[in-house]
TIVO-2410 file (N, C-alpha, C; in nm, 3 decimals):
# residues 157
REC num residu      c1      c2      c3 atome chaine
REC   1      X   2.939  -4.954  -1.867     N      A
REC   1      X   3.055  -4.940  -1.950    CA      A
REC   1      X   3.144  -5.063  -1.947     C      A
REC   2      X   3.135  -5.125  -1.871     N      A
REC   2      X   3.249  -5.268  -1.840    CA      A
REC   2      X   3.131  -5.361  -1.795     C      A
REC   3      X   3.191  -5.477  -1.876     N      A
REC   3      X   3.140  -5.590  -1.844    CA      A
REC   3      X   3.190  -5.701  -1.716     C      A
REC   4      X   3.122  -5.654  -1.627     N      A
REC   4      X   3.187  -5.725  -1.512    CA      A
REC   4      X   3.180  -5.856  -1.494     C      A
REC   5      X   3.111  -5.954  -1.571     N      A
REC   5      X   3.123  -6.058  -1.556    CA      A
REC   5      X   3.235  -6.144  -1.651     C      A
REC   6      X   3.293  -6.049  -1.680     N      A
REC   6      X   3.424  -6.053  -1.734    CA      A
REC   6      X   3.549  -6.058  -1.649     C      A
REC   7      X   3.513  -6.023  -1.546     N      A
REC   7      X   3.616  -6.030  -1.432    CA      A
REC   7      X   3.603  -6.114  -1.306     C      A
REC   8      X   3.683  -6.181  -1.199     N      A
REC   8      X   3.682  -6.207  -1.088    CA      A
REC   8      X   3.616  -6.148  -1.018     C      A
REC   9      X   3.543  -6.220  -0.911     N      A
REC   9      X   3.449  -6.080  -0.847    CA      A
REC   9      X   3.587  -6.108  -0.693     C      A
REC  10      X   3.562  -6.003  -0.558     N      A
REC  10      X   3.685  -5.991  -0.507    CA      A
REC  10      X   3.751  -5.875  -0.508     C      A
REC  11      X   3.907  -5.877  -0.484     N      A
REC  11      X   3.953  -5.774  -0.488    CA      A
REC  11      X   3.963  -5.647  -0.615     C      A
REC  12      X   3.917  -5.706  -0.690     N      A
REC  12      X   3.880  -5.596  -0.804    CA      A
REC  12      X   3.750  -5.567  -0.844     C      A
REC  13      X   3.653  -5.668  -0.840     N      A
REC  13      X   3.544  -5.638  -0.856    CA      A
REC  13      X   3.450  -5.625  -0.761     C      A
REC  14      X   3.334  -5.525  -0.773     N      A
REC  14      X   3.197  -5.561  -0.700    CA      A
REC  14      X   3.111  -5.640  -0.735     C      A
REC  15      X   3.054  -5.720  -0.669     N      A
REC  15      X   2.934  -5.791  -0.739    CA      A
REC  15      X   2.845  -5.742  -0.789     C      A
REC  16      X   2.798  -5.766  -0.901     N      A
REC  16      X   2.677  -5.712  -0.914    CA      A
REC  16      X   2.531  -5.760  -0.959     C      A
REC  17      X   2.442  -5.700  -0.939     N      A
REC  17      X   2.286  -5.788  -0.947    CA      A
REC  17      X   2.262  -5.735  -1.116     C      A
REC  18      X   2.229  -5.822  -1.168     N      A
REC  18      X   2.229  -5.845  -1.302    CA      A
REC  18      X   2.098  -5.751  -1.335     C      A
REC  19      X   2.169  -5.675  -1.441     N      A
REC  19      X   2.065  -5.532  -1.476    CA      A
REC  19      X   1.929  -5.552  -1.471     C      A
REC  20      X   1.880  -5.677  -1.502     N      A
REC  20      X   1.700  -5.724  -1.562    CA      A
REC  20      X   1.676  -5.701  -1.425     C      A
REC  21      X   1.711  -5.734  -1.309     N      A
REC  21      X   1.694  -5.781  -1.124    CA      A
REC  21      X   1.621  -5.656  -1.109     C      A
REC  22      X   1.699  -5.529  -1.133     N      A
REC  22      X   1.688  -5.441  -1.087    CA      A
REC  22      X   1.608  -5.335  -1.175     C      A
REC  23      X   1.557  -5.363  -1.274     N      A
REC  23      X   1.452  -5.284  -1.347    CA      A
REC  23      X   1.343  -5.314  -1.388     C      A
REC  24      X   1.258  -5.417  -1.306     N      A
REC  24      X   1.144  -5.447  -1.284    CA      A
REC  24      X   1.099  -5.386  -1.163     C      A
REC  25      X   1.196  -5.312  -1.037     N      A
REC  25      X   1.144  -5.294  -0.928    CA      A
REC  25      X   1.165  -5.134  -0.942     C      A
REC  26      X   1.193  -5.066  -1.060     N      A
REC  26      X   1.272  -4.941  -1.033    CA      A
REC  26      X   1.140  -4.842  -1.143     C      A
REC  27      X   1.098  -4.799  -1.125     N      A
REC  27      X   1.026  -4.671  -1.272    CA      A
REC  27      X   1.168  -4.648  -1.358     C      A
REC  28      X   1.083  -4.620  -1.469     N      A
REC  28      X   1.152  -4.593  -1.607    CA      A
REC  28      X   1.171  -4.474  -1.586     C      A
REC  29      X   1.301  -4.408  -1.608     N      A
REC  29      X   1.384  -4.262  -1.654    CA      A
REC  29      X   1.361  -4.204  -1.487     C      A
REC  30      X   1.392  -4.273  -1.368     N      A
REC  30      X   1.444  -4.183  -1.246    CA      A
REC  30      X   1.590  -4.212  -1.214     C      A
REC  31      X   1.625  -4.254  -1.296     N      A
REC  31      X   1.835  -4.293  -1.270    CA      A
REC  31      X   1.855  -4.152  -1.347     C      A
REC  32      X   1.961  -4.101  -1.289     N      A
REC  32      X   2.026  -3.955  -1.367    CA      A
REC  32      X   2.085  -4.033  -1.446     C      A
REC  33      X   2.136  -3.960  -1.556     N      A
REC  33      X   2.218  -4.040  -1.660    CA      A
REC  33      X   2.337  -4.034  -1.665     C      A
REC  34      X   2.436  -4.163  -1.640     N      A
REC  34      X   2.577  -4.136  -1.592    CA      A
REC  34      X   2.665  -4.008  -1.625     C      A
REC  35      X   2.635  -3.940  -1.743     N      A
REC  35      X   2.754  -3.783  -1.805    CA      A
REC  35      X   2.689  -3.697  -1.679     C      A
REC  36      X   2.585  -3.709  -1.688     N      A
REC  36      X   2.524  -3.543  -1.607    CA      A
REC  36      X   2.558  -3.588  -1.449     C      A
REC  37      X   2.517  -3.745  -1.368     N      A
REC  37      X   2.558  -3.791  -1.233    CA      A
REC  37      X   2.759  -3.749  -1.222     C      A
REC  38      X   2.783  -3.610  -1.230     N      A
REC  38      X   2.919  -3.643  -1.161    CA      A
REC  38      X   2.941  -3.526  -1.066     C      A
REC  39      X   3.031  -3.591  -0.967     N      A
REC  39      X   3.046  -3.487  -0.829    CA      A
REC  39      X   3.131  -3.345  -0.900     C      A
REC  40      X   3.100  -3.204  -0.870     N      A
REC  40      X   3.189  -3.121  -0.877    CA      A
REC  40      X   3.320  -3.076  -0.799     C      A
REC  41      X   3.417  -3.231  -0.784     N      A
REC  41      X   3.550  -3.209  -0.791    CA      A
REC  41      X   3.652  -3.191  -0.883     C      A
REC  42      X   3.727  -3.110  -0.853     N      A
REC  42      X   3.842  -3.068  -0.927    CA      A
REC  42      X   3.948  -3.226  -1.008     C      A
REC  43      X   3.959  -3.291  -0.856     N      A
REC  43      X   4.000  -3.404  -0.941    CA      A
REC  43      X   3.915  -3.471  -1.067     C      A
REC  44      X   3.791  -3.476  -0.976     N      A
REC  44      X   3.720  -3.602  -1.090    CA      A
REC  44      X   3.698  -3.506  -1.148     C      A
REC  45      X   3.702  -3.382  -1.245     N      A
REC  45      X   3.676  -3.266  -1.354    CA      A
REC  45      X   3.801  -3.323  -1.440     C      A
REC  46      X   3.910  -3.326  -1.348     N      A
REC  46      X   4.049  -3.349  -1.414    CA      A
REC  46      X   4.082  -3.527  -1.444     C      A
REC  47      X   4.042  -3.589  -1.448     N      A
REC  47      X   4.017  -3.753  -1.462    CA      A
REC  47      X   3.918  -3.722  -1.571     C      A
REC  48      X   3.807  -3.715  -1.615     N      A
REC  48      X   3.704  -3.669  -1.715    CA      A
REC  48      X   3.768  -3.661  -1.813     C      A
REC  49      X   3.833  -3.523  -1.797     N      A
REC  49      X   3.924  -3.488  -1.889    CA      A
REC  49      X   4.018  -3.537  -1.984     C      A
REC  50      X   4.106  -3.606  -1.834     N      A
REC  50      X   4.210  -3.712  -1.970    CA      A
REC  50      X   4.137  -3.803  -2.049     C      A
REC  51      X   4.025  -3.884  -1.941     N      A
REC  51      X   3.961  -3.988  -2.043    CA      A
REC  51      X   3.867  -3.944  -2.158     C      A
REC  52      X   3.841  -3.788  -2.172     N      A
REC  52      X   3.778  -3.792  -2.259    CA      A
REC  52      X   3.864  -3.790  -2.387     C      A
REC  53      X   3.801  -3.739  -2.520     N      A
REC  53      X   3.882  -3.704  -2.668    CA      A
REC  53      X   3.860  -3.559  -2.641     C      A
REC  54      X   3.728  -3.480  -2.620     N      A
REC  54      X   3.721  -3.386  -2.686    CA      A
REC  54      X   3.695  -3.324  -2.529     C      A
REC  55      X   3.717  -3.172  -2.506     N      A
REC  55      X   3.625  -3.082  -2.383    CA      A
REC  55      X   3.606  -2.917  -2.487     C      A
REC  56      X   3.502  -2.908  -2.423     N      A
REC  56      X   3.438  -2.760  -2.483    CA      A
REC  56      X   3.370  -2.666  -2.406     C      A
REC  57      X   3.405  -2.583  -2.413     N      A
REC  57      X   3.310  -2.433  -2.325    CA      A
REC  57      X   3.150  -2.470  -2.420     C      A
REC  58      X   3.101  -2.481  -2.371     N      A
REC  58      X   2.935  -2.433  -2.494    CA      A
REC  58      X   2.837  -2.363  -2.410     C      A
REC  59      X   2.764  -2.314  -2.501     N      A
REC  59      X   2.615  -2.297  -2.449    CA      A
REC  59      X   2.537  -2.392  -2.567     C      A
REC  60      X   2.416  -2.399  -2.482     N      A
REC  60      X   2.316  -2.505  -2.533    CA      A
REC  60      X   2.204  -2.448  -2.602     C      A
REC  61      X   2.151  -2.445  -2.760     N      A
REC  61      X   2.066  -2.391  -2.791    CA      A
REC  61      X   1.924  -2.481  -2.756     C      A
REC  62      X   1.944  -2.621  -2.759     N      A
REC  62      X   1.828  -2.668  -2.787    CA      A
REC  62      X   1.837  -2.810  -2.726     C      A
REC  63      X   1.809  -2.930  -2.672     N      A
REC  63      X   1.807  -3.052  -2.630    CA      A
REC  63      X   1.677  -3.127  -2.680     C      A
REC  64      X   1.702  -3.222  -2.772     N      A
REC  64      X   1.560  -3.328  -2.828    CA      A
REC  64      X   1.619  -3.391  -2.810     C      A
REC  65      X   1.494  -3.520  -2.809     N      A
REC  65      X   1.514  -3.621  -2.815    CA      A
REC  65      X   1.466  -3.720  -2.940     C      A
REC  66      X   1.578  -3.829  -2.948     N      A
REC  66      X   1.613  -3.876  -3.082    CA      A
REC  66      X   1.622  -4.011  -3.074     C      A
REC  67      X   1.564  -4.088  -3.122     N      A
REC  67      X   1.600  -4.237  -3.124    CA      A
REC  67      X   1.620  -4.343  -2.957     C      A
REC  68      X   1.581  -4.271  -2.842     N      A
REC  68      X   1.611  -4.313  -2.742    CA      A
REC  68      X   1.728  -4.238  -2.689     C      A
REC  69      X   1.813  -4.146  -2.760     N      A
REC  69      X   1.913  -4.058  -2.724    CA      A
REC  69      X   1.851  -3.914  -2.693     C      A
REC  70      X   1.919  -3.829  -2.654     N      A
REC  70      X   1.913  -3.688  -2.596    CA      A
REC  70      X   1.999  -3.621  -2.705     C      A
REC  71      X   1.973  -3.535  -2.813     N      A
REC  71      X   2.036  -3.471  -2.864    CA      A
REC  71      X   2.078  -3.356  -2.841     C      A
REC  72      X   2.165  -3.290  -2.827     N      A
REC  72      X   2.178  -3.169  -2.824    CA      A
REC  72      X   2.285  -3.091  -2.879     C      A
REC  73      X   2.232  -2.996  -2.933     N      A
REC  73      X   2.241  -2.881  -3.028    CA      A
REC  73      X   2.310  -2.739  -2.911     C      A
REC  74      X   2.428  -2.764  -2.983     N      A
REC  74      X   2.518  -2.627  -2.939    CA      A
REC  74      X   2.480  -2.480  -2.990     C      A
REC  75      X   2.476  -2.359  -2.926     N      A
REC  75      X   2.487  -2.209  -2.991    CA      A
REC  75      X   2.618  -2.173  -2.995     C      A
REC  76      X   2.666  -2.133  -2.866     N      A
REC  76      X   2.863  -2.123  -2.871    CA      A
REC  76      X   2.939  -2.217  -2.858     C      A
REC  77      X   3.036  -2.238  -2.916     N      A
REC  77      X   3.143  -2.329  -2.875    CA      A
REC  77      X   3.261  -2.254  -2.860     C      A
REC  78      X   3.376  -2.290  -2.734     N      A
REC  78      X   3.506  -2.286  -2.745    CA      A
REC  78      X   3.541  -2.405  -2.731     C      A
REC  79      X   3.666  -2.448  -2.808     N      A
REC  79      X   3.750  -2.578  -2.808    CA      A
REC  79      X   3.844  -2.582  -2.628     C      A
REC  80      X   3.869  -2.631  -2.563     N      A
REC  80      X   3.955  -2.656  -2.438    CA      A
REC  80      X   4.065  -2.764  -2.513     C      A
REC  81      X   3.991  -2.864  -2.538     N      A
REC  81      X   4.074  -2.982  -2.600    CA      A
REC  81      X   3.970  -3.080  -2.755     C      A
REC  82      X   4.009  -3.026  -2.861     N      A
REC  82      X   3.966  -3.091  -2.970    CA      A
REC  82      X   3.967  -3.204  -2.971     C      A
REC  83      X   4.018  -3.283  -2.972     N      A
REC  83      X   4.092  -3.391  -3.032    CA      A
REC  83      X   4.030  -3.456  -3.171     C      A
REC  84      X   3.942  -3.542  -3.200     N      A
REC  84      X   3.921  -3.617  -3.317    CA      A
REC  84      X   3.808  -3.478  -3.412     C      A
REC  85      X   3.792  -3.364  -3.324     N      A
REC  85      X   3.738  -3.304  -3.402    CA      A
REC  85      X   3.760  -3.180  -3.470     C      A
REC  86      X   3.759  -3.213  -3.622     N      A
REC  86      X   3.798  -3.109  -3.728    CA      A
REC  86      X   3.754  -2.999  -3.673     C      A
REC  87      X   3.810  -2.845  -3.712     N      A
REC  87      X   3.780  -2.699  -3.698    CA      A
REC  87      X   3.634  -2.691  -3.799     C      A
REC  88      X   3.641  -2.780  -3.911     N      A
REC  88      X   3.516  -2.780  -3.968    CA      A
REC  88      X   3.398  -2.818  -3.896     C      A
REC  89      X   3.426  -2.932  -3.877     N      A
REC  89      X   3.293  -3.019  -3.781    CA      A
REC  89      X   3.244  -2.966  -3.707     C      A
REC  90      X   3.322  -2.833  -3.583     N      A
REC  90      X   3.269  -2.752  -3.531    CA      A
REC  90      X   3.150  -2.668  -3.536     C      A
REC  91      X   3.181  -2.644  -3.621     N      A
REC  91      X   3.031  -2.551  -3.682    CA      A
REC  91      X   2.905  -2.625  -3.667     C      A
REC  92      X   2.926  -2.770  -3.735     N      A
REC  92      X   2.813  -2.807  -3.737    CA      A
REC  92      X   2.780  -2.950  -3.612     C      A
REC  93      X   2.873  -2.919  -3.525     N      A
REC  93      X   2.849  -3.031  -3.418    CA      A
REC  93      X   2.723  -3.008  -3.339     C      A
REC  94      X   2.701  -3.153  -3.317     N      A
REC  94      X   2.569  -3.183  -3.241    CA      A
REC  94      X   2.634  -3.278  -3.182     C      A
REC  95      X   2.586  -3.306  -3.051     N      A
REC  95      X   2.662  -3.431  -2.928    CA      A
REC  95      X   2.511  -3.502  -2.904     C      A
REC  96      X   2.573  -3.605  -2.839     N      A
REC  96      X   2.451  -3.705  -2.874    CA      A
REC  96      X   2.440  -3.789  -2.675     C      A
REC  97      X   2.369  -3.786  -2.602     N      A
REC  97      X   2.360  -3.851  -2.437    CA      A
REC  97      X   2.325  -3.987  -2.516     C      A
REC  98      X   2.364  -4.091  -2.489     N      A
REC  98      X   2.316  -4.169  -2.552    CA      A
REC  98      X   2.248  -4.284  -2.487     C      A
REC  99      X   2.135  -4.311  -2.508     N      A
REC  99      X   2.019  -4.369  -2.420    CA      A
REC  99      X   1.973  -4.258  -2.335     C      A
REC 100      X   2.013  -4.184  -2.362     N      A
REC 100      X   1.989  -4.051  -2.252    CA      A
REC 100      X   1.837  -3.984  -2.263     C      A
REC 101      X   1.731  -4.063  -2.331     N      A
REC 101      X   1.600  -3.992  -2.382    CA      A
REC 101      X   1.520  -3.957  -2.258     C      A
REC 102      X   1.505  -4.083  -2.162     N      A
REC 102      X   1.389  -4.079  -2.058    CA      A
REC 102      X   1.523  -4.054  -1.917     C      A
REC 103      X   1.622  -3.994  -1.903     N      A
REC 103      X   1.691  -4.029  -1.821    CA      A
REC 103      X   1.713  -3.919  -1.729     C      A
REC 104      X   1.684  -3.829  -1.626     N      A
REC 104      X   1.726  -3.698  -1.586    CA      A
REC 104      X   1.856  -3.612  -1.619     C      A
REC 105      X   1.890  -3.543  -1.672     N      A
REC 105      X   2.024  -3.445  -1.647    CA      A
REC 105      X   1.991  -3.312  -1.592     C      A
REC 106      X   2.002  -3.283  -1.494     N      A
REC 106      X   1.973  -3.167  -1.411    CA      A
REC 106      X   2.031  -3.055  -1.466     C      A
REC 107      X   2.177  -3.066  -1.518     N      A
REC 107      X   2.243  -2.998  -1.558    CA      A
REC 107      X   2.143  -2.913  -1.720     C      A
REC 108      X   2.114  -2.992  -1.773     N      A
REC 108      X   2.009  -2.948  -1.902    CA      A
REC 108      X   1.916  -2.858  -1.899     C      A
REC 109      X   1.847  -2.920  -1.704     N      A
REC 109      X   1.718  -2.820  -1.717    CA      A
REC 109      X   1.672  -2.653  -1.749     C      A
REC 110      X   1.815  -2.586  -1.732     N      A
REC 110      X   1.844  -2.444  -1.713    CA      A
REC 110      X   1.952  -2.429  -1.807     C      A
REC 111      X   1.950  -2.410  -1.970     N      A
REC 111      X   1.994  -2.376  -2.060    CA      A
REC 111      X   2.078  -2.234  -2.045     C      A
REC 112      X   2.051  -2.165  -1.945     N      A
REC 112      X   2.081  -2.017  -1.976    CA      A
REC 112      X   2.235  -2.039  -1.954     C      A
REC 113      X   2.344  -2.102  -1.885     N      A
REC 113      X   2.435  -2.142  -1.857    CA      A
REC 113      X   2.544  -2.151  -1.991     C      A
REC 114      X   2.663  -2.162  -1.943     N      A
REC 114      X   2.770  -2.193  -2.033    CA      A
REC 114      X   2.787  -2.367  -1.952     C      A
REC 115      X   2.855  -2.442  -2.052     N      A
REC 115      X   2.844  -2.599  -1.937    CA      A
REC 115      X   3.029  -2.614  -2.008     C      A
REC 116      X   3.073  -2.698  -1.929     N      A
REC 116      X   3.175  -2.793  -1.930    CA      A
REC 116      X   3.131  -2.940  -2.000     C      A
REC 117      X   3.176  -2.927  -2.164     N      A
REC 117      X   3.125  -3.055  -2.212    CA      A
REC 117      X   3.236  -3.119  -2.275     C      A
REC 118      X   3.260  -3.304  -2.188     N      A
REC 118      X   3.347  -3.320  -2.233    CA      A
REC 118      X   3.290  -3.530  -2.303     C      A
REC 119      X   3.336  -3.546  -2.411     N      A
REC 119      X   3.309  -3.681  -2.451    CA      A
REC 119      X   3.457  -3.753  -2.555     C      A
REC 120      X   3.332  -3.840  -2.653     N      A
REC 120      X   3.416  -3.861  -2.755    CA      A
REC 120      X   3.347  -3.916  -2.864     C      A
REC 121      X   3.421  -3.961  -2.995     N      A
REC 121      X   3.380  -3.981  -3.133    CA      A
REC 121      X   3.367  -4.122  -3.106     C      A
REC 122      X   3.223  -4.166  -3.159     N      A
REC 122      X   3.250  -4.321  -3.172    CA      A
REC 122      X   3.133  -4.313  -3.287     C      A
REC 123      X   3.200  -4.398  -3.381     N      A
REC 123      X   3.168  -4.425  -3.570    CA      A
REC 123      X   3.173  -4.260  -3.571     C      A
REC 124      X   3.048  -4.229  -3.603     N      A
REC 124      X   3.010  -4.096  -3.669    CA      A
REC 124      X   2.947  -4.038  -3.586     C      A
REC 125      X   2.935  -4.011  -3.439     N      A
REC 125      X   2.857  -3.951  -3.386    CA      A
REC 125      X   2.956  -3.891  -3.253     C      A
REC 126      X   2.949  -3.781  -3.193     N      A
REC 126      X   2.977  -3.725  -3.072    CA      A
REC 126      X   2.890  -3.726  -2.968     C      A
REC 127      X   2.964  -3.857  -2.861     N      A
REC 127      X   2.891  -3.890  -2.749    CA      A
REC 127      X   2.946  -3.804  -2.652     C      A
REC 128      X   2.848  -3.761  -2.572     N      A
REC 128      X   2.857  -3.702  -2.449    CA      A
REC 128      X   2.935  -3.795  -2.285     C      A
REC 129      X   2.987  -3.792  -2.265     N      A
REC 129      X   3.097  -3.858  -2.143    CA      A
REC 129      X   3.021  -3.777  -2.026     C      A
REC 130      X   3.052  -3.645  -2.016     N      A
REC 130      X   3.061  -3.542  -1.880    CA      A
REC 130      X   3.002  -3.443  -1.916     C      A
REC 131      X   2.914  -3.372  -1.826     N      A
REC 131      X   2.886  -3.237  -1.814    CA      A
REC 131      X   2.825  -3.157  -1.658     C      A
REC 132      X   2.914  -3.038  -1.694     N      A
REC 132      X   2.932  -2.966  -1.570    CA      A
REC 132      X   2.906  -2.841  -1.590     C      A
REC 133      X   2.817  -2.761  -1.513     N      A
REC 133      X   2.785  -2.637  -1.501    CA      A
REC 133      X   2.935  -2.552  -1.507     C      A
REC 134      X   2.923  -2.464  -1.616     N      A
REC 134      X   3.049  -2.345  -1.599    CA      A
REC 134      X   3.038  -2.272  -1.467     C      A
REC 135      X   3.110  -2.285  -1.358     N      A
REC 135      X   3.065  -2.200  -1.258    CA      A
REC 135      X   3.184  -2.160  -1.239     C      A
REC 136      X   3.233  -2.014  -1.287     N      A
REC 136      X   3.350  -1.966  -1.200    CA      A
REC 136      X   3.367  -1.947  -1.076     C      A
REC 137      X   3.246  -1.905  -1.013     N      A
REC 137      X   3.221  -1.855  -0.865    CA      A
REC 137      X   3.248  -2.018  -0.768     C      A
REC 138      X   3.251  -2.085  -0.795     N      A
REC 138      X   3.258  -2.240  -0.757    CA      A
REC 138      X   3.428  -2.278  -0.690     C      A
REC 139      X   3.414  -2.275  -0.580     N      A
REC 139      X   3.587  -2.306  -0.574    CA      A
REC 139      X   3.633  -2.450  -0.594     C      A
REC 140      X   3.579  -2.523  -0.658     N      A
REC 140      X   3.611  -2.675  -0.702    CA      A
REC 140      X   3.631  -2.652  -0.828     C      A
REC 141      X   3.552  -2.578  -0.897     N      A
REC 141      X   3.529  -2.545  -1.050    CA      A
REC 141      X   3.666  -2.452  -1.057     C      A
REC 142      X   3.696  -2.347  -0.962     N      A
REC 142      X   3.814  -2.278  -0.992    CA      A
REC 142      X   3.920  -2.360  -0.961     C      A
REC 143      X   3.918  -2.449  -0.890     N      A
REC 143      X   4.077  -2.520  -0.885    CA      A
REC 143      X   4.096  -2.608  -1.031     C      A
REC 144      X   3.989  -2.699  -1.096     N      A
REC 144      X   3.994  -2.742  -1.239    CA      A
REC 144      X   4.031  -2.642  -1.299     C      A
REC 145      X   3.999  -2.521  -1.318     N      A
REC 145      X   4.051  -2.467  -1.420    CA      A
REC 145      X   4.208  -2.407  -1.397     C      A
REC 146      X   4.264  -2.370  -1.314     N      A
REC 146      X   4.388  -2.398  -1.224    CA      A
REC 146      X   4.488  -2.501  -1.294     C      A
REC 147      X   4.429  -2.640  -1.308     N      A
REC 147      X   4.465  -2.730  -1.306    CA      A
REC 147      X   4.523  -2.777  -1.450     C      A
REC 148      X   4.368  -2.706  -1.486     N      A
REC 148      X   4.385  -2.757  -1.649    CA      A
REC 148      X   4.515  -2.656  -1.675     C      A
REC 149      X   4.548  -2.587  -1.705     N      A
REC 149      X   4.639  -2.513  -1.761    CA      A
REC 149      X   4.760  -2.572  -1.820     C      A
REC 150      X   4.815  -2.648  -1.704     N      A
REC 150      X   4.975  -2.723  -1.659    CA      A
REC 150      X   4.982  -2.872  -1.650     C      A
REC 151      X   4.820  -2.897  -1.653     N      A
REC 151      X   4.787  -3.066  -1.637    CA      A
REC 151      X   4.835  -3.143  -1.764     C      A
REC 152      X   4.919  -3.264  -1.709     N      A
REC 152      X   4.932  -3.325  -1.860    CA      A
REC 152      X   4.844  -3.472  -1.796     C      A
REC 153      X   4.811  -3.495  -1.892     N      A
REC 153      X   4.735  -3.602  -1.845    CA      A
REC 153      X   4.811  -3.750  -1.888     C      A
REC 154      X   4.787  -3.825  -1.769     N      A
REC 154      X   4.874  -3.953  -1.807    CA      A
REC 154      X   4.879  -4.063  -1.959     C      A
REC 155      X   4.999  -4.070  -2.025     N      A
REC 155      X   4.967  -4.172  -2.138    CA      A
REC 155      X   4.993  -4.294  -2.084     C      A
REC 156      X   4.926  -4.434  -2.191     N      A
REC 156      X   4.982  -4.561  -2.163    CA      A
REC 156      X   5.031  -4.605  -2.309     C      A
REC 157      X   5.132  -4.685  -2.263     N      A
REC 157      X   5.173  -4.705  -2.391    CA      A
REC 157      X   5.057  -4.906  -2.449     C      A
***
């Protein structure tokens, strides 16, 4: 997501070994794919959040793959936080993992679930950011939702 050689390496940056280094020695599609790789804390649920546009209750009817992306096709939706997306668009939204074709999401494998899906609009398509198993029974998952209620999330001007 950031181009680090855009920055000082040091107190802000890590170094890093330049992507080609490291994918000649690695198999293709065993990296989880950054939305589905996130810890189930309450904070980082609530960080997700602000940075995303959009979060949604769903269930998942269907997951293909598309162009080198992971498509996937909603059955239910509830809105948590809309943002760039119309009450129309709803109906017919599809979210998009992007590069996400050969990549693991664990979270995917077991459809029967409600998930925590949160991203955003870029051109014409709904990219996937985050996703998290709905688990009420989860006491990390119950403090996010706790949280969300009263949470305002930070602006910058």
């Amino acid at each position: 997501m950031l181009k680090y050689n855009k920055f000082p390496e040091g107190d802000v940056c890590i170094a890093m070994t330049p992507p080609n280094a490291t994918e000649a020695s690695k198999p293709q599609g065993t990296t989880v794919c950054p939305p589905c790789d996130n810890e189930l804390k309450s904070e980082a649920i609530i960080e997700h959040l602000c940075a995303s546009k959009f979060a949604l209750r769903m269930k998942i009817k269907e997951v293909k793959k598309e162009n080198g992306d992971k498509k996937i096709i909603p059955k239910k939706k509830k809105p948590l936080k809309l943002g760039p997306i119309k009450k129309k668009e709803l109906k017919k939204l599809v979210l998009f993992l992007k590069n996400g074709a050969d990549c693991p999401c664990h979270q995917l494998d077991n459809l029967s679930h409600h998930f925590l899906i949160m991203g955003r609009k870029v051109k014409n398509q709904y990219l996937l950011t985050a996703i998290h198993k709905w688990d009420k029974k989860n006491k990390e998952f119950k403090n996010f939702m706790k949280k969300m209620k009263n949470h305002e999330c930070p602006t910058f001007q």
